[in-house]
TORPA-4810 file (N, C-alpha, C, O; in nm, 3 decimals):
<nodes>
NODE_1_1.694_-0.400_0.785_1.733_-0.444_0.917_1.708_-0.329_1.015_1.723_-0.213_0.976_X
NODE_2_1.669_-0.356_1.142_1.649_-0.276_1.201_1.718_-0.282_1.351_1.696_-0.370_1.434_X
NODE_3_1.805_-0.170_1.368_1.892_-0.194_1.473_1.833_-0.178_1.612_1.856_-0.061_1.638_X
NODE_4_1.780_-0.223_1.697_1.736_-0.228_1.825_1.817_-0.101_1.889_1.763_0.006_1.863_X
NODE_5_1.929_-0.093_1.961_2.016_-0.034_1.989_2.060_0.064_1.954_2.104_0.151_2.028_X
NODE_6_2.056_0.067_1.832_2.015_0.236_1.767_1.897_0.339_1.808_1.886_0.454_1.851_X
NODE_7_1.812_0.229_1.769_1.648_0.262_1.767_1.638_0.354_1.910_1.624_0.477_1.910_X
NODE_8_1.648_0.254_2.053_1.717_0.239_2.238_1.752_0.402_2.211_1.674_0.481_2.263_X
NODE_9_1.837_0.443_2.152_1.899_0.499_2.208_1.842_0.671_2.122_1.847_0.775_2.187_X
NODE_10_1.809_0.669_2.025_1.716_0.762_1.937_1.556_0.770_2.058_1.518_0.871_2.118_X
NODE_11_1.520_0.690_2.061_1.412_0.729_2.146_1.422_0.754_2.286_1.324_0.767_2.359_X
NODE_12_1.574_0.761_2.335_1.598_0.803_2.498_1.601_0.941_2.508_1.560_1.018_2.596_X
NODE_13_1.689_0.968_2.342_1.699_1.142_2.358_1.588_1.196_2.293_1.587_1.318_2.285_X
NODE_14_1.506_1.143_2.252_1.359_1.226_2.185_1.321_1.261_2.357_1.331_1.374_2.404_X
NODE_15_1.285_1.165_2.421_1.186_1.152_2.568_1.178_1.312_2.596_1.268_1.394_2.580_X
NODE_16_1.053_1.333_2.638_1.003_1.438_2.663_0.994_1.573_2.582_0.940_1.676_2.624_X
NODE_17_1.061_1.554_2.446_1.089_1.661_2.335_0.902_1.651_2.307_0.822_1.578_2.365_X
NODE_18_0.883_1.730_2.222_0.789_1.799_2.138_0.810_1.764_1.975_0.877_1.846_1.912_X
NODE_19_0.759_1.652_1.905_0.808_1.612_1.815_0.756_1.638_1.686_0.818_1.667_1.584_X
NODE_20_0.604_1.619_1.708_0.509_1.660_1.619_0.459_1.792_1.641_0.501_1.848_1.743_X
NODE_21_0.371_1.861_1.561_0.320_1.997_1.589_0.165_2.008_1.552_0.182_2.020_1.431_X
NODE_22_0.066_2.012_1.564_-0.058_2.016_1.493_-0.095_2.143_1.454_-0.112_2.243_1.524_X
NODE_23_-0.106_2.128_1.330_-0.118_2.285_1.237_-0.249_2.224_1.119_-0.268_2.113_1.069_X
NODE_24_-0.326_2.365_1.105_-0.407_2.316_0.993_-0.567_2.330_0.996_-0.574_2.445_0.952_X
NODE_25_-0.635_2.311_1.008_-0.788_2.357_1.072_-0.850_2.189_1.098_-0.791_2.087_1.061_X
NODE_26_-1.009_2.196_1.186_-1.052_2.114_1.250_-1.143_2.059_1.121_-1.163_2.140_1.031_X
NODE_27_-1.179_1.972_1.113_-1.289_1.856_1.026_-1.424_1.886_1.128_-1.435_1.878_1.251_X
NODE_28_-1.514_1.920_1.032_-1.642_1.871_1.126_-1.673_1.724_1.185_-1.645_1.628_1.113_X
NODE_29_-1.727_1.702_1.303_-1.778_1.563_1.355_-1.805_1.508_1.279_-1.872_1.556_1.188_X
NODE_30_-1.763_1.372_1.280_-1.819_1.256_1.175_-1.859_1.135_1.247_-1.765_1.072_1.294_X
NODE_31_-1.982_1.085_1.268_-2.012_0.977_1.336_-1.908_0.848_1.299_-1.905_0.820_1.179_X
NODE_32_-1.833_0.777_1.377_-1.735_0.673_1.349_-1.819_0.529_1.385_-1.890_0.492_1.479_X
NODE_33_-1.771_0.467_1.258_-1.834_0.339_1.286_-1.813_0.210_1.408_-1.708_0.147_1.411_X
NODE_34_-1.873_0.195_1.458_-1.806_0.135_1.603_-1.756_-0.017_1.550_-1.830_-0.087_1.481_X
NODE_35_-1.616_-0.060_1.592_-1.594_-0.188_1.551_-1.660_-0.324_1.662_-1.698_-0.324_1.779_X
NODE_36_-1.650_-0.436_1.553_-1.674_-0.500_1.650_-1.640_-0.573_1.827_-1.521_-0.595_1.849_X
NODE_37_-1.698_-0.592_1.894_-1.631_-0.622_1.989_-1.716_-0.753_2.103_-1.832_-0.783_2.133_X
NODE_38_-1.599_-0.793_2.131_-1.666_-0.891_2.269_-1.664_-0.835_2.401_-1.564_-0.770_2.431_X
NODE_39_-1.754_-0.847_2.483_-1.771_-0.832_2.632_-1.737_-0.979_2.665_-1.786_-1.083_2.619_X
NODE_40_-1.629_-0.958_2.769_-1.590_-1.051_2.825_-1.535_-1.038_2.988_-1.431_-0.992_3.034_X
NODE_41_-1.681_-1.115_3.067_-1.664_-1.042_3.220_-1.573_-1.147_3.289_-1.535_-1.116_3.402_X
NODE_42_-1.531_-1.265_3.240_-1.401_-1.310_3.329_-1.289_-1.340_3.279_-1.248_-1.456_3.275_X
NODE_43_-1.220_-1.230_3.230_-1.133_-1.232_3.225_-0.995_-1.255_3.279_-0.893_-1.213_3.224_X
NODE_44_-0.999_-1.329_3.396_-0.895_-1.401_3.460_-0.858_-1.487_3.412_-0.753_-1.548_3.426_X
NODE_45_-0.977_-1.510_3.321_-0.943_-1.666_3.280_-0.863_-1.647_3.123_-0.868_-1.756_3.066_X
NODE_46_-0.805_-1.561_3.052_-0.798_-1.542_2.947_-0.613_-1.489_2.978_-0.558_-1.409_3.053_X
NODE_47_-0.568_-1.585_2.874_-0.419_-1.556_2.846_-0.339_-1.534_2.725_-0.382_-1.592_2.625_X
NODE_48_-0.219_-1.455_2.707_-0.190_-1.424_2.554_-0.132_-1.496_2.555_-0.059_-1.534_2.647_X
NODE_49_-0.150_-1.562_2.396_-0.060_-1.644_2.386_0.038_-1.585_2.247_-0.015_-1.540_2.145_X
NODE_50_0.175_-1.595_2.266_0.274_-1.524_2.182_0.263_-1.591_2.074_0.294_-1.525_1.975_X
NODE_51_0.222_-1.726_2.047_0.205_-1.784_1.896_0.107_-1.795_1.822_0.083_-1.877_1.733_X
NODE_52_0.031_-1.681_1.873_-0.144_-1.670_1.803_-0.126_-1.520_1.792_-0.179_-1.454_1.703_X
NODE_53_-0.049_-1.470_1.885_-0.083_-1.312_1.907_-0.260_-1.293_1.948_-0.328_-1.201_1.902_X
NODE_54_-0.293_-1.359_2.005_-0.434_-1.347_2.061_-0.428_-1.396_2.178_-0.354_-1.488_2.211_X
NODE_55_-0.534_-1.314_2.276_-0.582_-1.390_2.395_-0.660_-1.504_2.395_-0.741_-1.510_2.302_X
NODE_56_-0.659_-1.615_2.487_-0.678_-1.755_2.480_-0.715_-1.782_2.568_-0.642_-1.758_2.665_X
NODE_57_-0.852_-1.851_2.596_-0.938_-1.889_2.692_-0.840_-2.048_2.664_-0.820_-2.114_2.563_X
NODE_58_-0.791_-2.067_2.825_-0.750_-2.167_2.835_-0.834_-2.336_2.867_-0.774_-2.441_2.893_X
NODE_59_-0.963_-2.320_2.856_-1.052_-2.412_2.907_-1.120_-2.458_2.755_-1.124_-2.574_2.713_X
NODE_60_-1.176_-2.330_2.680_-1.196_-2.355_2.532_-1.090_-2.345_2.478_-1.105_-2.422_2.383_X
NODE_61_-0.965_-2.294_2.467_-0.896_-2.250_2.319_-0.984_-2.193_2.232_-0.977_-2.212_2.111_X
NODE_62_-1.048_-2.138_2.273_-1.126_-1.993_2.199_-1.029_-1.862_2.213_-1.006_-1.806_2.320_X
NODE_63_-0.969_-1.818_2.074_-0.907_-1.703_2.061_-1.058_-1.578_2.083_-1.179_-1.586_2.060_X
NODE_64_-0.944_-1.443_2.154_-1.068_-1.366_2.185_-1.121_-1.243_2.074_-1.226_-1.184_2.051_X
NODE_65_-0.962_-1.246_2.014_-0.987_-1.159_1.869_-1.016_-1.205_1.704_-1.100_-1.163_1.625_X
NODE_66_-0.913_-1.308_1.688_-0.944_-1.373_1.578_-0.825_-1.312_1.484_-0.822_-1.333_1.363_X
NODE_67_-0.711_-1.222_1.564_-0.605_-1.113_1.484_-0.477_-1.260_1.411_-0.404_-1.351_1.452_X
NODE_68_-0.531_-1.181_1.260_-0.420_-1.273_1.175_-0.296_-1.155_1.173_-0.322_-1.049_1.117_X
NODE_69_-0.169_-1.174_1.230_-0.031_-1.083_1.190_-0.031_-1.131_1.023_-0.063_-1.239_0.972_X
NODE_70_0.014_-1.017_0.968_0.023_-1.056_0.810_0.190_-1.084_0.862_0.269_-1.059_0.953_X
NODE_71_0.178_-1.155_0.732_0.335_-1.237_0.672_0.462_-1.149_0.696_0.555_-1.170_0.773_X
NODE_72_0.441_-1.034_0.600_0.572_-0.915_0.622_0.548_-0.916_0.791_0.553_-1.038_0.810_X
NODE_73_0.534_-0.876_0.879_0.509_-0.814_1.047_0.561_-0.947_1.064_0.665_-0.931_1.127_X
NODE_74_0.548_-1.040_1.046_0.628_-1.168_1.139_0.753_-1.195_1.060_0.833_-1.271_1.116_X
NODE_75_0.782_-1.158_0.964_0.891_-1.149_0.881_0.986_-1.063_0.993_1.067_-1.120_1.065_X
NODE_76_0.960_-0.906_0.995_1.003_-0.797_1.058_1.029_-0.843_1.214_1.115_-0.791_1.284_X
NODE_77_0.955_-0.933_1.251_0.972_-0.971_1.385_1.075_-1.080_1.430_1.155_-1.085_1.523_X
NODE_78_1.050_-1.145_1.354_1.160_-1.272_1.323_1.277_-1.246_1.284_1.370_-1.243_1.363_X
NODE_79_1.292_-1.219_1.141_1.450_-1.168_1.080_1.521_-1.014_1.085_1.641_-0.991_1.068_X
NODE_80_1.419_-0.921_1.114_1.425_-0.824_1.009_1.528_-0.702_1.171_1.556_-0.585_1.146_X
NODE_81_1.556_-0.754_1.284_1.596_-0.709_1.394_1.726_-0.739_1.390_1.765_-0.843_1.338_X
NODE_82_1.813_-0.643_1.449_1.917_-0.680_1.561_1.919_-0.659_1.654_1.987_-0.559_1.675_X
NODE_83_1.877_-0.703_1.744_1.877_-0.726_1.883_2.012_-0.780_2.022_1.993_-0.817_2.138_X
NODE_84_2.108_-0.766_1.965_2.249_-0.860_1.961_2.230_-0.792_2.139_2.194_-0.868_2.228_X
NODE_85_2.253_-0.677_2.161_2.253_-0.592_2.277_2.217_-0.649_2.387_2.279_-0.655_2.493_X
NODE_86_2.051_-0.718_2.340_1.913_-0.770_2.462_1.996_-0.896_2.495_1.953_-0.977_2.577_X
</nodes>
């Protein structure tokens, strides 16, 4: 379970701290594989929709990513909160 309100209040007093540190030496350049992607020049027309978790051309219902949430992440989203606070 994960307490919202706990969580709220752990990340008010981190704000502006220094949390991580980077120690260790540099990797040489590695060409990164570019993922795929759409160009999409009207995007006015494109809305999220919260029960796809994708953007949604409202004229097609063409999703713009194709993003499946796995099972556990909507589990965690659904049950796995207390939110009592919000």
């Amino acid at each position: 379970m994960i307490y919202i309100q706990a969580l709220d209040a752990i990340f008010r007093a981190m704000k502006g701290k220094r949390i991580f540190e980077r120690f260790g030496f540099n990797l040489p350049k590695q060409e990164r594989p570019q993922p795929d992607s759409k160009l999409v020049f009207e995007f006015e027309s494109w809305n999220f929709n919260l029960k796809v978790n994708d953007w949604v051309n409202p004229e097609t219902g063409e999703c713009l990513t194709g993003y499946k949430s796995p099972a556990e992440l909507a589990y965690l989203l659904e049950e796995g909160m207390n939110s009592s606070f919000l």
